[in-house]
C-alpha positions as a Python dict, from the first residue, in 0.01 Angstrom:
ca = {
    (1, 'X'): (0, 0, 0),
    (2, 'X'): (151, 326, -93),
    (3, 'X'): (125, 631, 144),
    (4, 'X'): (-58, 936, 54),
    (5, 'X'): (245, 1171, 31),
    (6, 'X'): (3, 1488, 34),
    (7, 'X'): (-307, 1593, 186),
    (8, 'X'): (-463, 1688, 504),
    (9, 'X'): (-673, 1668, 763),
    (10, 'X'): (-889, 1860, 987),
    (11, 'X'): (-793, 1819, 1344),
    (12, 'X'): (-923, 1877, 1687),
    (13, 'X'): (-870, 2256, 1833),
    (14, 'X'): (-1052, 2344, 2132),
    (15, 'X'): (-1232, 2730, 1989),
    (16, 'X'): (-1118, 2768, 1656),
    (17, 'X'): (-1055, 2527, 1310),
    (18, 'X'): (-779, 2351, 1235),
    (19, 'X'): (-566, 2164, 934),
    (20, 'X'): (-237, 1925, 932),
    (21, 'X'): (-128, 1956, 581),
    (22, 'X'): (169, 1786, 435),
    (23, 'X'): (363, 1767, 95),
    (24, 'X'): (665, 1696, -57),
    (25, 'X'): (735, 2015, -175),
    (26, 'X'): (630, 2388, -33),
    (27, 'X'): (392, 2445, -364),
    (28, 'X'): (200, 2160, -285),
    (29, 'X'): (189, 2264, 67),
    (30, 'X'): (44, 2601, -8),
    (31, 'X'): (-203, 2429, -261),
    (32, 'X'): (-261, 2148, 5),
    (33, 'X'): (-335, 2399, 259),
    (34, 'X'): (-588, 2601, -4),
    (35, 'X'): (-752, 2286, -63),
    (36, 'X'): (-804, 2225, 306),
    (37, 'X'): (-959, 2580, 377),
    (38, 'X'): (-1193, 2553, 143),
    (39, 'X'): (-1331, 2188, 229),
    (40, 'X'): (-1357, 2353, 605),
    (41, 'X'): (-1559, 2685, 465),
    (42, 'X'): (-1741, 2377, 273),
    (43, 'X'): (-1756, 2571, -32),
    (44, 'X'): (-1965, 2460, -351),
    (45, 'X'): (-1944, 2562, -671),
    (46, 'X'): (-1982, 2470, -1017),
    (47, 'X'): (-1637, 2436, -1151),
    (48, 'X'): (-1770, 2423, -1480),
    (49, 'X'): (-1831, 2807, -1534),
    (50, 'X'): (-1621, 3078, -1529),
    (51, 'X'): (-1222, 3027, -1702),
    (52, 'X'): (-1138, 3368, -1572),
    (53, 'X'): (-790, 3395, -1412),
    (54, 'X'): (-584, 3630, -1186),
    (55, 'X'): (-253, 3663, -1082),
    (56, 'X'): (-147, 3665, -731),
    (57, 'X'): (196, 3790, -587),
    (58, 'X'): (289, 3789, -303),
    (59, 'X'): (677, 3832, -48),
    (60, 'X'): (717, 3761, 260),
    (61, 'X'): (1014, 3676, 521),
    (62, 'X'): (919, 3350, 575),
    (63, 'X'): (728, 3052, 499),
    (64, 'X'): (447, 3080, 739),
    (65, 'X'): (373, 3458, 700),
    (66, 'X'): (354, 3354, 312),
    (67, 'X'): (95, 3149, 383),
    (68, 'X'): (-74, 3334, 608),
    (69, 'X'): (-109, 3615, 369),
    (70, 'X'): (-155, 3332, 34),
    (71, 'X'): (-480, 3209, 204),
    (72, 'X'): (-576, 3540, 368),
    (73, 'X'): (-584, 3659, -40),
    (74, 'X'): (-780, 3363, -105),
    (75, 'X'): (-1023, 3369, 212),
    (76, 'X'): (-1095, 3769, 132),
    (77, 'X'): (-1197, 3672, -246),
    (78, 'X'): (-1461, 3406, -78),
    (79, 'X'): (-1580, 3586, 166),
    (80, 'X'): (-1576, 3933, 1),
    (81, 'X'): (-1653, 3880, -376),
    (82, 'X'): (-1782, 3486, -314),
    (83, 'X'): (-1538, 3370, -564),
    (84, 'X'): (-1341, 3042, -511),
    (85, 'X'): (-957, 3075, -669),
    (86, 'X'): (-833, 2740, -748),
    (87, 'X'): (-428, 2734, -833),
    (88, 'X'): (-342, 2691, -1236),
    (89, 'X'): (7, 2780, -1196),
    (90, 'X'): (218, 2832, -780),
    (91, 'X'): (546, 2875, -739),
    (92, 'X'): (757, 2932, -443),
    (93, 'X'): (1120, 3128, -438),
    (94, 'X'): (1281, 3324, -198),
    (95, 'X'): (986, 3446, -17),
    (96, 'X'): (825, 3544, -280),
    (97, 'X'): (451, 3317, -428),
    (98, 'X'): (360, 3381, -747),
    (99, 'X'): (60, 3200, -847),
    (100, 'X'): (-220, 3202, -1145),
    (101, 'X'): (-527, 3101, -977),
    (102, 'X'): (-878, 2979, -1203),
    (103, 'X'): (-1216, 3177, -1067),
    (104, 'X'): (-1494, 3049, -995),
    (105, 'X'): (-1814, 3153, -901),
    (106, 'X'): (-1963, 3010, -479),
    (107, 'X'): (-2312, 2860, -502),
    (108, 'X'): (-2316, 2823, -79),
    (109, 'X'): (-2067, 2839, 190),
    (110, 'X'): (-2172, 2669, 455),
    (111, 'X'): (-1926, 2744, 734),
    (112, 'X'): (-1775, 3122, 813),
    (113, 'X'): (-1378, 3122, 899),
    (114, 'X'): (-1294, 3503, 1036),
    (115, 'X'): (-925, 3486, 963),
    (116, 'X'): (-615, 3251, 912),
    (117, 'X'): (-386, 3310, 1206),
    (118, 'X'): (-40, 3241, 1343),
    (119, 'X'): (-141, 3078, 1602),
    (120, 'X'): (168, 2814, 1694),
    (121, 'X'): (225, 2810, 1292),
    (122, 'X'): (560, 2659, 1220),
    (123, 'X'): (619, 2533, 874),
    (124, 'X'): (828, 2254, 851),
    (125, 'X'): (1101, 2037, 691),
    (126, 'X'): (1264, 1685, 673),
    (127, 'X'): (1345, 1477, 470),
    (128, 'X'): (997, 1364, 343),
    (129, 'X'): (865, 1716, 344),
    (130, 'X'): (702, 1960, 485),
    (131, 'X'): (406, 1938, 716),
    (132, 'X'): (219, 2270, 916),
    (133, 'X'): (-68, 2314, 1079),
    (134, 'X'): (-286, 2638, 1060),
    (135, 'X'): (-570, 2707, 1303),
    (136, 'X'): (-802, 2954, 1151),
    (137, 'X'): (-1022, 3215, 1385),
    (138, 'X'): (-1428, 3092, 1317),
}
């Protein structure tokens, strides 16, 4: 059986949300960690409609307040302009994200997250990857 090198999982946190996420590689942890906010929020939408596409950038000093400010961009576009962005294109150099992201239209949300938060966030590295976990402020 061959182990699921990337994904996450929601975990237990006593007031808030929160998300392991793992990867091989920091892009996939970023898109890992997207993926994860959004199945929390429980967004739907129908992927089918809308190919429009923005550009993101985005520099930072490190790795977590990256991706505290990579899914802050993508929480204010949900909760703001209920628009899901869904990476085409993420890359990851020198504290700097630079990322094409798909839009698509939200049909429902069905759970409210206030804000992504540093909260004990410590990205991390060995030698199969890196792992995090965010707790986000509901």
């Amino acid at each position: 059986m061959v182990k699921n090198q990337s994904g996450f999982k929601e975990i237990q946190h006593t007031a808030d949300a929160a998300l392991s996420v793992w990867a091989e590689n920091l892009n996939d942890l970023f898109k890992n960690s997207l993926k994860g906010m959004y199945q929390l929020i429980g967004i739907s939408s129908n992927f089918t409609q809308g190919n429009d596409a923005i550009h993101i950038a985005l520099q930072a000093e490190d790795s977590e307040s990256l991706l505290v400010s990579f899914l802050s961009e993508c929480l204010f576009f949900v909760l703001n302009k209920r628009l899901i962005l869904i990476p085409a294109e993420l890359e990851i150099n020198d504290g700097k994200l630079n990322c094409k992201m798909q839009v698509f239209s939200i049909n429902k949300i069905n759970k409210e997250i206030k804000a992504v938060t540093f909260h004990n966030l410590r990205v991390t590295h060995n030698k199969k990857g890196y792992k995090v976990i965010i707790v986000f402020d509901i």
